[in-house]
Structures are given as structure tokens and as C-alpha cells.
C-alpha positions as CSV (number, residue, x, y, z in Angstrom):
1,X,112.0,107.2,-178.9
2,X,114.0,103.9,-178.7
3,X,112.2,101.0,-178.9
4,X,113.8,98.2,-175.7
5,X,114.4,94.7,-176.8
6,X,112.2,91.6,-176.5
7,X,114.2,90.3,-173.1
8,X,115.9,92.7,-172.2
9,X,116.3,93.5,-168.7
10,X,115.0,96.7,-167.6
11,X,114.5,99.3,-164.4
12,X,110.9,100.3,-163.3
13,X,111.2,104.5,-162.9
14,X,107.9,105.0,-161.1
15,X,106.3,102.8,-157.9
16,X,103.6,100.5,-158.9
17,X,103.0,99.5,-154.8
18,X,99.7,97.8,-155.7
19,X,101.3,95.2,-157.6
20,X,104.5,95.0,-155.4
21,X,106.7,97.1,-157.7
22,X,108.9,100.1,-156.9
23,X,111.1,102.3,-158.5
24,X,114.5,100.5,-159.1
25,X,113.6,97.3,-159.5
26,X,114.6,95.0,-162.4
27,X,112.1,93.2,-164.4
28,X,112.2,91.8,-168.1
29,X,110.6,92.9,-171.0
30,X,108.3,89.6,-172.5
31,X,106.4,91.7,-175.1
32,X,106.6,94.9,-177.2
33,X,103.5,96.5,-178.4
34,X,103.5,98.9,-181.2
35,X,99.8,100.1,-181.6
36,X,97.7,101.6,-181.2
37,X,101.2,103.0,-178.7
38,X,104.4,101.9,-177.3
39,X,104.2,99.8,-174.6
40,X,105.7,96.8,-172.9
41,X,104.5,94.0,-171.3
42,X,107.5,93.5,-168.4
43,X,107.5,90.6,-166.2
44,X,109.2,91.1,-162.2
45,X,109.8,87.8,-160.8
46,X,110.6,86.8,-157.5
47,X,113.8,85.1,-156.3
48,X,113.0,81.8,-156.9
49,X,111.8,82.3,-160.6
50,X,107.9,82.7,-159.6
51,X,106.1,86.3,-161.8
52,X,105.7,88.7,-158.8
53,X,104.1,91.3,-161.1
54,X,102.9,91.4,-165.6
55,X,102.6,95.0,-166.0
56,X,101.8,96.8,-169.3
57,X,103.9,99.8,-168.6
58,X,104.3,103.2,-170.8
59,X,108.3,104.0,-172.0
60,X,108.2,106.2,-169.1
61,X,107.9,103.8,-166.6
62,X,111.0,101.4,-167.4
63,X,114.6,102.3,-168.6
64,X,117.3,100.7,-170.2
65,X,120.6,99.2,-167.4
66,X,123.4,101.7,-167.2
67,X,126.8,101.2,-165.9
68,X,126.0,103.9,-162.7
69,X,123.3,101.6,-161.7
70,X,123.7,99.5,-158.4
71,X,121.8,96.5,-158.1
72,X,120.6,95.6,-155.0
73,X,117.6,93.9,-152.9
74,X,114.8,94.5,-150.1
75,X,112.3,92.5,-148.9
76,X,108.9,92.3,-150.5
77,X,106.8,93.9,-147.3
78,X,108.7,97.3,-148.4
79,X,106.7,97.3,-151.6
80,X,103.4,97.2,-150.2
């Protein structure tokens, strides 16, 4: 299992609706935690810079940038 880098910029692979989150949005990873299992602490910020969601999220639930990925946006009502 690959361990993602403090800061790097990763893809939520599940929808988190409760906290405004769905699958295929970009957030950054703020904190790595090792034990007592891997997990990151990824932040999803809004367009003007403001934290929309701090999630502790399992490797499962976030994935590295790929070149086949599109970026795009929606607005926030969709995610409830």
C-alpha cells in the first residue's frame, strides 16, 4: 500500500454527502497517520480558499491525480 504525500492533492472515491463531499472531488492531504492505521486527514476547501470539509478518510476513500482524470466543478447544493 503506497503511502500519499503530506500536500498532495488527491480525489475522494466514495460520497461523503453529509459533509458536502462526493466522489471526484479534489481535496488535499494536511496530515498522514500511521497508527494504530493508515489514514489521512484531507482538507476540501471551497473556491474562495474557506475548509468546506476535514475528513479522516481510510486509503480507500482518496486516490492519487492521473493523467485520465478531468477536472471539473458543480455547485455545492448537488452534494447535499
Amino acid at each position: 500500500e503506497q503511502i500519499l504525500d503530506l500536500f498532495e492533492t488527491v480525489i475522494a472515491t466514495v460520497n461523503l454527502p453529509d459533509h458536502h463531499v462526493l466522489a471526484g472531488d479534489l481535496g488535499a492531504v494536511v496530515e498522514v497517520y500511521t497508527s494504530p492505521s493508515l489514514a489521512y486527514e484531507v482538507e476540501f476547501v471551497n473556491p474562495d480558499g474557506s475548509t468546506r470539509a476535514l475528513l479522516t478518510l481510510a486509503p480507500d476513500q482518496v486516490r492519487r491525480l492521473s493523467s485520465a482524470d478531468v477536472l471539473t466543478t458543480r455547485q455545492l447544493p448537488l452534494a447535499a
